[in-house]
N, CA, C and O of each residue as an XYZ file, in Angstrom:
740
protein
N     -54.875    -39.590     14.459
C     -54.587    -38.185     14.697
C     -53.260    -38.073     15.436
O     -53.073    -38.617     16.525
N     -52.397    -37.385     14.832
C     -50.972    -37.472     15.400
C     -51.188    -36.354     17.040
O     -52.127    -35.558     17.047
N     -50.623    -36.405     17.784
C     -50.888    -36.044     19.540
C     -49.640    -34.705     19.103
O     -48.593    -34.560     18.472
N     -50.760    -33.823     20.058
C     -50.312    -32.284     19.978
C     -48.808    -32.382     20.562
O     -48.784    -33.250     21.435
N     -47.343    -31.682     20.338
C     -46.655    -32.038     20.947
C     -46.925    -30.208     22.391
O     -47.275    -29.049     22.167
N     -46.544    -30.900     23.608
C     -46.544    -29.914     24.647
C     -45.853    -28.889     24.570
O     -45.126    -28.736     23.588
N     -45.905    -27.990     25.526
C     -45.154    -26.934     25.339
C     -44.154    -27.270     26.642
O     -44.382    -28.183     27.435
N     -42.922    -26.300     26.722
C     -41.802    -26.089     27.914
C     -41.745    -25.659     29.029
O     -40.715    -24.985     29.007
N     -42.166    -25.590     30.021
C     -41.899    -24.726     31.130
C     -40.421    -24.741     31.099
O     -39.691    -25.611     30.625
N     -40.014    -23.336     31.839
C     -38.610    -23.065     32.281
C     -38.406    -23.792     32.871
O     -39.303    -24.018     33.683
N     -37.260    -24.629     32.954
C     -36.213    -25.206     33.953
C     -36.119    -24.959     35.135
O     -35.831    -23.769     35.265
N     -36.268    -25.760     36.634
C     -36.328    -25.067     37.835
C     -35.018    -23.760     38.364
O     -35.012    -22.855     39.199
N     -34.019    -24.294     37.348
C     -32.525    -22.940     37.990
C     -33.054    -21.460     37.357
O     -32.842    -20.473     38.061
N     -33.728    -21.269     36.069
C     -33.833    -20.309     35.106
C     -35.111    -20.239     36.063
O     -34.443    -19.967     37.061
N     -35.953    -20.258     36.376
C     -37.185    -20.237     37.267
C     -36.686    -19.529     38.600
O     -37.046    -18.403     38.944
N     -35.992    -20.173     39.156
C     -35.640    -19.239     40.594
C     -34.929    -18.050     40.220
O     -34.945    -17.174     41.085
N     -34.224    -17.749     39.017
C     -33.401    -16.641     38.954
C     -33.883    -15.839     37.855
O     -33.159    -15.004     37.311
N     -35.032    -16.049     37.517
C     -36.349    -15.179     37.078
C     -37.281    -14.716     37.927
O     -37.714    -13.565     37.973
N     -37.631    -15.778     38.705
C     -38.067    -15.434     39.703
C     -37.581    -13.715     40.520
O     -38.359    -12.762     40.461
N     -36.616    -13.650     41.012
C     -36.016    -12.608     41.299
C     -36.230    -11.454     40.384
O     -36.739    -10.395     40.750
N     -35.751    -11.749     38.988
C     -35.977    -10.645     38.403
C     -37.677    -10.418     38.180
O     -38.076     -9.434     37.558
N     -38.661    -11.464     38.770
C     -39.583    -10.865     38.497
C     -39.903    -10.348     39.664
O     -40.476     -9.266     39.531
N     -39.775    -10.656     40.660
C     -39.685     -9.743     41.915
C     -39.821     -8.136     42.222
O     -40.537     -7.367     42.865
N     -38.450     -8.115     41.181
C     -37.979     -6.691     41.286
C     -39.069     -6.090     40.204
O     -39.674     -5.100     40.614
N     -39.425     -6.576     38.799
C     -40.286     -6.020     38.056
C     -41.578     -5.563     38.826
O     -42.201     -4.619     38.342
N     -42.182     -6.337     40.356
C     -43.104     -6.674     40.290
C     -42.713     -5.176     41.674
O     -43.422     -4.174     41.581
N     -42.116     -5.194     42.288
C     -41.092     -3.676     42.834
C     -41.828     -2.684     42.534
O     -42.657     -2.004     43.138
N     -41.152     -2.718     40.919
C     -41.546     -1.509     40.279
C     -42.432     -1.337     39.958
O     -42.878     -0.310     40.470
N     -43.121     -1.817     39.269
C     -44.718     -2.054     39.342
C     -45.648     -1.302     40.238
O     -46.548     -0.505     39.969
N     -45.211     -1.749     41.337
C     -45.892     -1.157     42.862
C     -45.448      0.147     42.507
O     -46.302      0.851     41.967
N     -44.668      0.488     42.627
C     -44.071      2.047     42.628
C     -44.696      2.760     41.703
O     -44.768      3.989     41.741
N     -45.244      1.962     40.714
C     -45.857      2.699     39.617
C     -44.348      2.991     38.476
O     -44.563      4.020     37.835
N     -43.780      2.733     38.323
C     -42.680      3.128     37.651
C     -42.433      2.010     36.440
O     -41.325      1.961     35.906
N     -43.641      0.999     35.974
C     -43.795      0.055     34.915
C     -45.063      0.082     34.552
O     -45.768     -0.557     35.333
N     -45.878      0.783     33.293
C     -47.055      0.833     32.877
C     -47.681     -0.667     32.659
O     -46.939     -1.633     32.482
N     -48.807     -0.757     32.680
C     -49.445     -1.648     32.084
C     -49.392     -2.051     30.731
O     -49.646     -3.240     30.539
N     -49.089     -1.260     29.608
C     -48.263     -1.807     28.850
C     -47.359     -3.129     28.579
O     -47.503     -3.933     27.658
N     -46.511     -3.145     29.487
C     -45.558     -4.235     29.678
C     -46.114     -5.776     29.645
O     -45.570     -6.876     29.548
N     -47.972     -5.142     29.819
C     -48.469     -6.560     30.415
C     -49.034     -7.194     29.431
O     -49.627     -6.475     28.627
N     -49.040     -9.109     29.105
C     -49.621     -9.787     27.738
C     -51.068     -9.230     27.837
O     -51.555     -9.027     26.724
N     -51.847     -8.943     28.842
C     -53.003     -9.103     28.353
C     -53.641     -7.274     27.675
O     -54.717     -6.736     27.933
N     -52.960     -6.957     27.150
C     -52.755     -5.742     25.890
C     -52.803     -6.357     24.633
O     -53.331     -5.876     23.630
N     -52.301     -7.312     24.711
C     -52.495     -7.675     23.032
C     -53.861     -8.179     22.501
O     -54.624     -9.000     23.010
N     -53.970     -7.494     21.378
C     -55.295     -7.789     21.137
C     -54.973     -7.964     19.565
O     -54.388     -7.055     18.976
N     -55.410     -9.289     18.809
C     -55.526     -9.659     17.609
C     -56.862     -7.959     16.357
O     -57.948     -7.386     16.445
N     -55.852     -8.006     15.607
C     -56.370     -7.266     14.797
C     -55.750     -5.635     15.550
O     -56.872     -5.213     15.829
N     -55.163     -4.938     15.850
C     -54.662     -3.793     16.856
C     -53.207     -3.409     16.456
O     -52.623     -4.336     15.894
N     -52.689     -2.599     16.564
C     -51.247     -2.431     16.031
C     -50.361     -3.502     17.225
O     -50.421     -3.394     18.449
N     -49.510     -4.582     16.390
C     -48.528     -5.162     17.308
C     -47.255     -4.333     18.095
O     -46.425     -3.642     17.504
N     -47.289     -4.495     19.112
C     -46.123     -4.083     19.789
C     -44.505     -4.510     18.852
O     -44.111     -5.569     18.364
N     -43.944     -3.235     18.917
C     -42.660     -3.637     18.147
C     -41.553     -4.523     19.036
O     -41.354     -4.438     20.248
N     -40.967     -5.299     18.177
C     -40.374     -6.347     18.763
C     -38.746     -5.638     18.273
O     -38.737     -4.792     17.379
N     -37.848     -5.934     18.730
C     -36.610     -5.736     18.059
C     -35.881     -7.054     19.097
O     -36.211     -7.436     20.220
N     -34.688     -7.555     18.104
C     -34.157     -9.165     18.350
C     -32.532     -8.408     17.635
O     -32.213     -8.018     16.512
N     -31.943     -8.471     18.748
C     -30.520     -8.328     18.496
C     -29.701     -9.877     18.136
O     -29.682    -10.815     18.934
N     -29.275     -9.892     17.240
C     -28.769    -10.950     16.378
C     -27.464    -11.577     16.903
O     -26.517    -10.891     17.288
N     -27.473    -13.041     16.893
C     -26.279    -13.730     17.625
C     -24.908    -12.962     16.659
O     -23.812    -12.904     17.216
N     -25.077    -12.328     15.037
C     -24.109    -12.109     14.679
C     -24.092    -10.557     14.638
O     -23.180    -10.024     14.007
N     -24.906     -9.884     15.178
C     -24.338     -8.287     15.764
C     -25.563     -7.216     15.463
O     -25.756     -6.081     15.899
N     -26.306     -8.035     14.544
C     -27.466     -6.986     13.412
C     -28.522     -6.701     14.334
O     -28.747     -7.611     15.131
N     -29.253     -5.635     14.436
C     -30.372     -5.299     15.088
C     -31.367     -5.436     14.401
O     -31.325     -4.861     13.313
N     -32.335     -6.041     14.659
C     -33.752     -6.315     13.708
C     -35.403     -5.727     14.312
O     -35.921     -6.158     15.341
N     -35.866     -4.944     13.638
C     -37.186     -4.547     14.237
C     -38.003     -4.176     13.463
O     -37.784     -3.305     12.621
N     -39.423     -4.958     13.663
C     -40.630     -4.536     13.385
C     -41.273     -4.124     13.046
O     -42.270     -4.423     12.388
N     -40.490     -2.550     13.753
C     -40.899     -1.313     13.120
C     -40.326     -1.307     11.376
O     -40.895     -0.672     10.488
N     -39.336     -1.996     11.218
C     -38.742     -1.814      9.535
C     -39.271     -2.618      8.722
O     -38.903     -2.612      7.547
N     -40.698     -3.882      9.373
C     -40.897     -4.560      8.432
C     -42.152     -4.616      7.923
O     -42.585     -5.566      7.270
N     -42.917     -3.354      8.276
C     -43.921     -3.282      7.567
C     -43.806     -3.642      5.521
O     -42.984     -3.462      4.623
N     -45.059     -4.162      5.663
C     -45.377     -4.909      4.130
C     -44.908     -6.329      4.284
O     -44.995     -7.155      3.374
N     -44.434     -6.566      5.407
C     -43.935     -7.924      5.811
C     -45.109     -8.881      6.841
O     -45.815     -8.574      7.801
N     -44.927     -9.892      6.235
C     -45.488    -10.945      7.733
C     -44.428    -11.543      8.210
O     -43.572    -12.172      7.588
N     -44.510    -11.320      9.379
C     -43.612    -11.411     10.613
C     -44.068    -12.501     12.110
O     -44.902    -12.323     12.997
N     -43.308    -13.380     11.911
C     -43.395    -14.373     13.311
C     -42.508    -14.428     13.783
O     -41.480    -14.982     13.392
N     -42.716    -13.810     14.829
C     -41.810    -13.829     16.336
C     -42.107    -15.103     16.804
O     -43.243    -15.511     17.044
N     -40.406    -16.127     17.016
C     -40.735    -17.248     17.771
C     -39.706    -17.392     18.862
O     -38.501    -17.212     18.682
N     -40.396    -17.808     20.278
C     -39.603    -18.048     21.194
C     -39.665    -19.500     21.608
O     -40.674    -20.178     21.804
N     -38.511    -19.817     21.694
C     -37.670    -21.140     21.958
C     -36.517    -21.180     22.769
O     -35.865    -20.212     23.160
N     -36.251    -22.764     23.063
C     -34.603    -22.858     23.958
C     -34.019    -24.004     23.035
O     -34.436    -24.346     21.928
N     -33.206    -24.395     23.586
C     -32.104    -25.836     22.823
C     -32.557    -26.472     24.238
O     -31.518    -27.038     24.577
N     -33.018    -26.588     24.737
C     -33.799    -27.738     25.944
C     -34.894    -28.201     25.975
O     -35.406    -28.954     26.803
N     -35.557    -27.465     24.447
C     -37.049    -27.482     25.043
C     -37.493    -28.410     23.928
O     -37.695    -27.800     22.879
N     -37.699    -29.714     23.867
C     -38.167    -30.921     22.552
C     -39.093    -30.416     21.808
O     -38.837    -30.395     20.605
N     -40.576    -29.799     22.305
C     -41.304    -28.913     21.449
C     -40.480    -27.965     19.873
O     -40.655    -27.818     18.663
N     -39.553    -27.546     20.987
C     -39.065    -26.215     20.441
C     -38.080    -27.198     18.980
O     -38.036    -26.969     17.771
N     -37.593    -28.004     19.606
C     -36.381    -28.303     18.279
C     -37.088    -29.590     17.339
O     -36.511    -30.123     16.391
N     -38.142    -29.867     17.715
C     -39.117    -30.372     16.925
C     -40.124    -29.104     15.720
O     -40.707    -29.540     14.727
N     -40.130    -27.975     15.995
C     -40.789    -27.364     15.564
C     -39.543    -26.411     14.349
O     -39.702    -26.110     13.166
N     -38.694    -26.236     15.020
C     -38.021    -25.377     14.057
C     -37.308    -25.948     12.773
O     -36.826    -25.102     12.020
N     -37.241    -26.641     12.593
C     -36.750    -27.191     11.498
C     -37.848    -26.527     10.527
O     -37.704    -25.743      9.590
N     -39.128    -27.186     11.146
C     -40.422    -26.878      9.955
C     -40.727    -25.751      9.976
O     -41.565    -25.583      9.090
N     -40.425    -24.388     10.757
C     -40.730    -23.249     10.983
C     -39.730    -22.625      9.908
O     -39.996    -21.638      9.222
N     -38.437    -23.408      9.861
C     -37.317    -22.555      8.954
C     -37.453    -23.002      7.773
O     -37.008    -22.204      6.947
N     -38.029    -24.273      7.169
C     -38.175    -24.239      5.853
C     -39.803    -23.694      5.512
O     -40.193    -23.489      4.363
N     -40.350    -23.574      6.300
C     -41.350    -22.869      6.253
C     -41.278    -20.853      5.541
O     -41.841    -20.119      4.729
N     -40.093    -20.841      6.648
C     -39.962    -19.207      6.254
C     -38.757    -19.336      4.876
O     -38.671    -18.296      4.222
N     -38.104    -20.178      4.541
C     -37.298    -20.250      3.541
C     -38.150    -20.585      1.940
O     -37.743    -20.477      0.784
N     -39.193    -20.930      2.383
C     -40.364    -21.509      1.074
C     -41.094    -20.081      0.107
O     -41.450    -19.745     -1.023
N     -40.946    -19.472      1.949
C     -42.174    -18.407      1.791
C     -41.251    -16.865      1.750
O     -41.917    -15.843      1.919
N     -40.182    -16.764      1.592
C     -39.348    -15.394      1.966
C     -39.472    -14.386      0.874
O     -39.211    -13.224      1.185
N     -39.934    -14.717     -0.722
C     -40.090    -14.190     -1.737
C     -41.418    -13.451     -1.318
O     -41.441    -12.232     -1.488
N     -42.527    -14.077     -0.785
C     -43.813    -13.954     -0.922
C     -43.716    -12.655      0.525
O     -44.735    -12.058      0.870
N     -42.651    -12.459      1.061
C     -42.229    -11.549      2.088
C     -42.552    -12.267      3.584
O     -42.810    -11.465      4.482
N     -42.559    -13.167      3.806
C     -42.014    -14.056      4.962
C     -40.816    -13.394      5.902
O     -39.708    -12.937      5.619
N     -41.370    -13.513      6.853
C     -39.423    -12.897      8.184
C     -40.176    -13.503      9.266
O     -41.331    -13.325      9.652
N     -38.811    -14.614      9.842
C     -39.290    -14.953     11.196
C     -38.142    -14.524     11.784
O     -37.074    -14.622     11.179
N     -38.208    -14.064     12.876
C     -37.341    -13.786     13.869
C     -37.481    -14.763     15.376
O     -38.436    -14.696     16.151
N     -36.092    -15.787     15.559
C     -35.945    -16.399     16.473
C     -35.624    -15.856     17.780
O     -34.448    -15.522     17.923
N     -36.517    -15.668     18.906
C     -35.681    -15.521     20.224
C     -35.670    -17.076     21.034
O     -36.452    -17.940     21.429
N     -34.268    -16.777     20.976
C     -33.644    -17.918     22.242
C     -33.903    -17.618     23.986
O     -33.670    -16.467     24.355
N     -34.242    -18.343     24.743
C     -34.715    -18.389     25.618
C     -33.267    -18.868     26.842
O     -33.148    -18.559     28.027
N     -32.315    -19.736     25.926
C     -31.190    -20.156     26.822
C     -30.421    -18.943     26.952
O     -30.697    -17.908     26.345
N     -29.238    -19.109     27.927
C     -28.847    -18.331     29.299
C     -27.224    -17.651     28.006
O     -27.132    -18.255     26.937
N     -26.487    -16.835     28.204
C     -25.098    -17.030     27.497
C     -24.073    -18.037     27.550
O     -23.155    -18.031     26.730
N     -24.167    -18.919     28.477
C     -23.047    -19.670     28.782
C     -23.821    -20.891     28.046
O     -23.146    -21.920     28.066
N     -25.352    -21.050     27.259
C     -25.363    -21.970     26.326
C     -25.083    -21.472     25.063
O     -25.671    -22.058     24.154
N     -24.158    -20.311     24.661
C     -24.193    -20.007     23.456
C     -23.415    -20.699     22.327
O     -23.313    -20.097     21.258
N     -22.892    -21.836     22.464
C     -21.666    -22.606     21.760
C     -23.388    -23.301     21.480
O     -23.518    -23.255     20.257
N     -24.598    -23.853     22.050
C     -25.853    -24.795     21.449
C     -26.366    -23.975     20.704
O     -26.805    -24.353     19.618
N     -26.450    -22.570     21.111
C     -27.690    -21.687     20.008
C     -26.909    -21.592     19.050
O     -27.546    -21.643     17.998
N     -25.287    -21.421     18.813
C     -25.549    -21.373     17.374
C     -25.099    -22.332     16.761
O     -24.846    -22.295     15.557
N     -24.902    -23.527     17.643
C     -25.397    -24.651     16.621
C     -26.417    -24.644     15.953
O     -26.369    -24.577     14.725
N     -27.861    -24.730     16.816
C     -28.998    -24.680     16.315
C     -29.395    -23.724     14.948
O     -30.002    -23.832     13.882
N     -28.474    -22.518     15.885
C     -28.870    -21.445     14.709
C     -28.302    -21.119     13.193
O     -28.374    -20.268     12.306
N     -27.824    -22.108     13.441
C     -26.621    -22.384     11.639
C     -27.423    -23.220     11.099
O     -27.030    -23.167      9.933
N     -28.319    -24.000     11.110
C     -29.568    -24.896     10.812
C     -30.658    -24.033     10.304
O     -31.244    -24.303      9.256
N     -30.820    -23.437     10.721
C     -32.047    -21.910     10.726
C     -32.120    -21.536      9.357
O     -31.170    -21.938      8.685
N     -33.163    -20.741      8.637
C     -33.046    -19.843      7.711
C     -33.722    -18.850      7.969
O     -34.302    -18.291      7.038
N     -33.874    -18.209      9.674
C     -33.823    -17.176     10.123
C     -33.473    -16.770     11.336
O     -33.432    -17.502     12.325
N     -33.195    -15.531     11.309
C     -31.944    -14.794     12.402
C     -32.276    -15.137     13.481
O     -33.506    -15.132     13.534
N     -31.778    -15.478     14.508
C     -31.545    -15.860     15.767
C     -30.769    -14.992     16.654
O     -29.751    -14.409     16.281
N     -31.404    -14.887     18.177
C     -30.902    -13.556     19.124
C     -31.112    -14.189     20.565
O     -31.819    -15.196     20.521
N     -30.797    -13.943     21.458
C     -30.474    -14.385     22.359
C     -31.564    -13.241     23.558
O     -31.185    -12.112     23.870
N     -32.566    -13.705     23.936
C     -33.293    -13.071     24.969
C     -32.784    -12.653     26.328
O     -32.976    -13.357     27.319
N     -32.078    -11.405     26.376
C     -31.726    -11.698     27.849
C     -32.919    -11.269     28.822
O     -32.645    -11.172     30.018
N     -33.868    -11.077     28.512
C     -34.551    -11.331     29.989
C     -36.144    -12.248     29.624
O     -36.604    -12.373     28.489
N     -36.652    -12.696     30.653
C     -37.967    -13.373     30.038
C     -38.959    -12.445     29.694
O     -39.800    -12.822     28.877
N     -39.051    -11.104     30.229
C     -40.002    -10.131     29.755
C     -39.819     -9.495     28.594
O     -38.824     -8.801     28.387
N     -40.947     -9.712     27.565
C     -40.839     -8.948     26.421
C     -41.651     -8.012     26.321
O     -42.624     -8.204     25.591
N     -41.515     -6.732     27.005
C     -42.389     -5.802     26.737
C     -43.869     -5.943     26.752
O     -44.336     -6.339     27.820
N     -44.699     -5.701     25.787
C     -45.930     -5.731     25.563
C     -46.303     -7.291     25.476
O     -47.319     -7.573     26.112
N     -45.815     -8.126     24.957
C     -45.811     -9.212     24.922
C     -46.089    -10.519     25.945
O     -46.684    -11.593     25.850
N     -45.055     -9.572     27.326
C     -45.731    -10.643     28.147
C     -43.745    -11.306     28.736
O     -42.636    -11.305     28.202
N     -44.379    -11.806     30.198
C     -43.740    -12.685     30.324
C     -43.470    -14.243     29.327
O     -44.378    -15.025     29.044
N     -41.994    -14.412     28.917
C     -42.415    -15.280     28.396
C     -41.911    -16.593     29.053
O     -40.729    -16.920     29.155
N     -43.451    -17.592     29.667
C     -42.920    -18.394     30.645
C     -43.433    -19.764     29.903
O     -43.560    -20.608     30.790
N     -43.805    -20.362     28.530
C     -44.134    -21.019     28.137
C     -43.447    -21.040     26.743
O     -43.654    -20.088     25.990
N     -42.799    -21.865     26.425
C     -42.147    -22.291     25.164
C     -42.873    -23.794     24.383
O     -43.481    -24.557     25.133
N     -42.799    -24.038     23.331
C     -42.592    -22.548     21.969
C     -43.893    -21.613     22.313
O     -44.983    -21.871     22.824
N     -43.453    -20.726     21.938
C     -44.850    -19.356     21.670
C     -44.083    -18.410     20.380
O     -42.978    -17.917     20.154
N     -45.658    -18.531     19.609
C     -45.168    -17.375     18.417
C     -46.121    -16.524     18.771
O     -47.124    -16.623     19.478
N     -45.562    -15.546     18.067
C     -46.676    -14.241     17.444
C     -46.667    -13.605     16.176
O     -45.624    -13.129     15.728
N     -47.892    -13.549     15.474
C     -47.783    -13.361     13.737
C     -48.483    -11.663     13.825
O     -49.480    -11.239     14.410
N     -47.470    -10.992     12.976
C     -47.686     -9.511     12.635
C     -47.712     -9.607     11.098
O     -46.762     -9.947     10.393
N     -49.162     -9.194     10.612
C     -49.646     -9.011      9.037
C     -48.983     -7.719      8.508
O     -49.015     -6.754      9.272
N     -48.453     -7.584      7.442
C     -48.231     -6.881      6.642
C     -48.506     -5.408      7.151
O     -47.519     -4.674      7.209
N     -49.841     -4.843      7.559
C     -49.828     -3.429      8.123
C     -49.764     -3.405      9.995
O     -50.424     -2.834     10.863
N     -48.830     -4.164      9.991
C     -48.366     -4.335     11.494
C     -48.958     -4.798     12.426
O     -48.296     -5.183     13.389
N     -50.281     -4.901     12.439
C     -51.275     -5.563     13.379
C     -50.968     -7.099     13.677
O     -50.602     -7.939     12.855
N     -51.221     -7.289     15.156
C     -51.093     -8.371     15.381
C     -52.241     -9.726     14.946
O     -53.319     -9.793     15.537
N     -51.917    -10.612     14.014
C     -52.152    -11.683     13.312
C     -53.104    -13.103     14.065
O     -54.185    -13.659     13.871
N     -52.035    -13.221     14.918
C     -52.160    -14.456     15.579
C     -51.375    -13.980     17.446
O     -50.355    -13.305     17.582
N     -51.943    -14.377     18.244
C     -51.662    -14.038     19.524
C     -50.983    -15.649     20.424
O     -51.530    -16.492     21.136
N     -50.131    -15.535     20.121
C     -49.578    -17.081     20.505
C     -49.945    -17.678     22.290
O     -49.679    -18.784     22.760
N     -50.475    -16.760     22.823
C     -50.728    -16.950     23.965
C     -51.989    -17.699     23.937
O     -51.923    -18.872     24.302
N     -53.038    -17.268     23.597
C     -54.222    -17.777     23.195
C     -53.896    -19.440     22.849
O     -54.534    -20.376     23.330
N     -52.701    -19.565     21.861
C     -52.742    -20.941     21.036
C     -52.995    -21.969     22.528
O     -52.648    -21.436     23.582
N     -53.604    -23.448     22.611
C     -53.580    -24.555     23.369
C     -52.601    -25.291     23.393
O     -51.976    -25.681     24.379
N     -52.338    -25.626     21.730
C     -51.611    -26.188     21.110
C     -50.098    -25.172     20.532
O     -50.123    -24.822     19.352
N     -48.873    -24.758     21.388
C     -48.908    -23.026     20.571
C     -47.306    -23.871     19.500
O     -46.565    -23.086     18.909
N     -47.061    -25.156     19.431
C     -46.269    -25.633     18.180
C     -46.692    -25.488     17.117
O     -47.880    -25.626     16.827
N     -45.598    -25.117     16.174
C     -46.011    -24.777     14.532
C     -45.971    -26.184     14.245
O     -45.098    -26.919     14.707
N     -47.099    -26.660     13.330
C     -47.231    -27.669     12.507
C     -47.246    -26.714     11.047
O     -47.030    -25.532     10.781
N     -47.714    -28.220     10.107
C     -47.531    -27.744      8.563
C     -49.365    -26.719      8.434
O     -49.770    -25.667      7.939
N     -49.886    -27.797      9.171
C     -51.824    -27.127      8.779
C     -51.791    -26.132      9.635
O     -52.203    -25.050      9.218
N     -51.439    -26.194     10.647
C     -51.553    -24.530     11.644
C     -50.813    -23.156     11.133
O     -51.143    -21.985     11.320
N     -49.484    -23.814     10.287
C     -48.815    -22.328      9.152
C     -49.313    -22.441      8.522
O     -49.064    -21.382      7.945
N     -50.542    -23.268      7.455
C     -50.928    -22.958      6.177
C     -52.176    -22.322      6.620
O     -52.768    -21.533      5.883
N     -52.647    -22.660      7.912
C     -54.299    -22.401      8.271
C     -54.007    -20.341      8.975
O     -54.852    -19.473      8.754
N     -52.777    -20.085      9.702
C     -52.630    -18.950     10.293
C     -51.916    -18.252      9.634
O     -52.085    -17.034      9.597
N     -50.926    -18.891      8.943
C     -50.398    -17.688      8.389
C     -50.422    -17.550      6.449
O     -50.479    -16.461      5.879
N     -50.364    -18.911      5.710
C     -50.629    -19.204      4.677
C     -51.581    -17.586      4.119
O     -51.166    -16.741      3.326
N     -53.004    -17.600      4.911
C     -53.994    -16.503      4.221
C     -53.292    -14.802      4.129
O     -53.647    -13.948      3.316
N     -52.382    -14.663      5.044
C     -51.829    -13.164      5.313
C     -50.386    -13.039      4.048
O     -49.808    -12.015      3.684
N     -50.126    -14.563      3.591
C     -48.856    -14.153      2.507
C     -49.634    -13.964      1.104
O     -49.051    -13.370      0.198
N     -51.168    -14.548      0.878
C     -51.619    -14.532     -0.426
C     -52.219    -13.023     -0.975
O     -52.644    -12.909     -2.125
């Protein structure tokens, strides 16, 4: 049995200076001036997914909301994280196999701007769009403090697969044919 590969924690520098910004989230919060909304544990498999939008390393805005009739995996990753650059290769010929059958993955990068000369290395490898996360909070979604993490949105927008939940949350070949394989047929 080949051994699950782990997932990423943030880096201790990106950690202290998240930290802060979660501070201040956590501020507002108190004040009441950040709904519960904002928080992962809202997502609920089978429920309308929270819309995602991923501004593109080459300028394009991409969202969610436009891809109904689509299955859609949101994946978050870094260029530091071995999980992560172990997984995408097979994630992009994965969505390049499947793009007829209406396949869209959308990459968020997790590294800082001053690694942007690595993301788009990485991201010229890709056969899907890649965007640059500037903060670790994604809305409804959740802090995102564990890399890789996906999330799969079926065709009438509902959320699919809840990547938080995953143990194991790397794409293999049997975990895309077993999670998402049934939502393209």
């Amino acid at each position: 049995m080949k051994p699950q590969p782990r997932a990423c924690a943030l880096p201790a520098a990106l950690t202290r200076r998240r930290l802060l910004l979660h501070g201040a989230r956590c501020g507002l919060a108190a004040a009441g001036l950040v709904t519960g909304a904002a928080r992962a544990d809202t997502l609920t498999v089978g429920q309308p997914a929270p819309i995602a939008v991923l501004h593109t390393l080459d300028g394009l805005t991409l969202s969610t909301a436009n891809m109904r009739g689509e299955v859609v995996i949101l994946t978050f990753w870094a260029t530091w994280c071995d999980p992560c650059r172990d997984e995408l290769p097979l994630l992009s010929h994965y969505a390049a196999a499947h793009a007829a059958q209406g396949l869209r993955v959308l990459g968020f990068c997790l590294d800082g701007p001053d690694r942007l000369a690595q993301v788009r290395a990485v991201a010229e490898t890709l056969a899907f769009p890649v965007g640059l996360l500037p903060s670790p909070w994604f809305g409804a979604y959740g802090r995102i403090w564990r890399i890789p993490v996906s999330f799969v949105i079926d065709r009438a927008g509902r959320l699919a697969n809840n990547g938080w939940n995953d143990p194991h949350p790397a794409w293999t070949t049997e975990r895309l044919q077993r999670v998402v394989g049934p939502l393209l047929g």
